[in-house]
N, C-alpha and C positions, 0 to 999 in steps of 0.2 A: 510450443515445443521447447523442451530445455530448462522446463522451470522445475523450481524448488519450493515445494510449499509445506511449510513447519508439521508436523503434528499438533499443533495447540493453533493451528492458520483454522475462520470462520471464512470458508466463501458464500456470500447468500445470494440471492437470485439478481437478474439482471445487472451482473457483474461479468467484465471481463478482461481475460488478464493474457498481455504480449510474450511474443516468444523471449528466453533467455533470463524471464524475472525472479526473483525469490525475494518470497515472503514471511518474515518468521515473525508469532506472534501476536499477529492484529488483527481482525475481523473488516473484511472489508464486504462492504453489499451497495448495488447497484451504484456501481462505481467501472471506470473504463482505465486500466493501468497498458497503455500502449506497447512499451516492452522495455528490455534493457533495463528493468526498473531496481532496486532492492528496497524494501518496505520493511525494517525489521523496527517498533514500534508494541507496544500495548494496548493501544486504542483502536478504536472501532472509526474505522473510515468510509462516510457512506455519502452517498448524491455526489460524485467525485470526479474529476476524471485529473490522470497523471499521467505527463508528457516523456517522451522517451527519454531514456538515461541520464531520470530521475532516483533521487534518494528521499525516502523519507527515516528518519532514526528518531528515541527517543531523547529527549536533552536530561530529564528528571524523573527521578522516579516520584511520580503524581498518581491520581487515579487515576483510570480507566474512562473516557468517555467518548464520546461521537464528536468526530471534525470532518464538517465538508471542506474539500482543497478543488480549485482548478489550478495547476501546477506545469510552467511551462517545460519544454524540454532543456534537458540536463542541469540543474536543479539540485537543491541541497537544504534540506529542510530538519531543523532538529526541535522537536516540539515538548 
């Protein structure tokens, strides 16, 4: 309930995502985002799971590629 998921947002299968999150940007698949989260990144985030009222954000503009994270809660990650 509550989320916000971009226009240009990849959800793929066995993914799942907590109430209150938004995600702009990133491709995320079989991946578990508990809630509270905001994901706004370019990269494809996948075999994952993020801990509540976490961040993940971009630090550079780089390519585009897949990172697995297990990411504890509240969290601050710029990749």
């Amino acid at each position: 309930m509550n989320c916000e998921i971009g226009p240009d947002v990849y959800v793929g299968p066995y993914s799942a995502i907590g109430d209150n999150t938004i995600i702009r940007g990133a491709e995320v698949e079989n991946t578990i985002i508990v809630g509270d989260c905001r994901i706004e990144c370019k990269k494809r985030i996948v075999d994952s799971l993020i801990g509540r009222n976490s961040q993940v954000n971009d630090s550079a503009n780089t390519q585009p590629r897949g990172s697995r994270l297990i990411v504890g809660e509240n969290t601050v990650i710029s990749m």
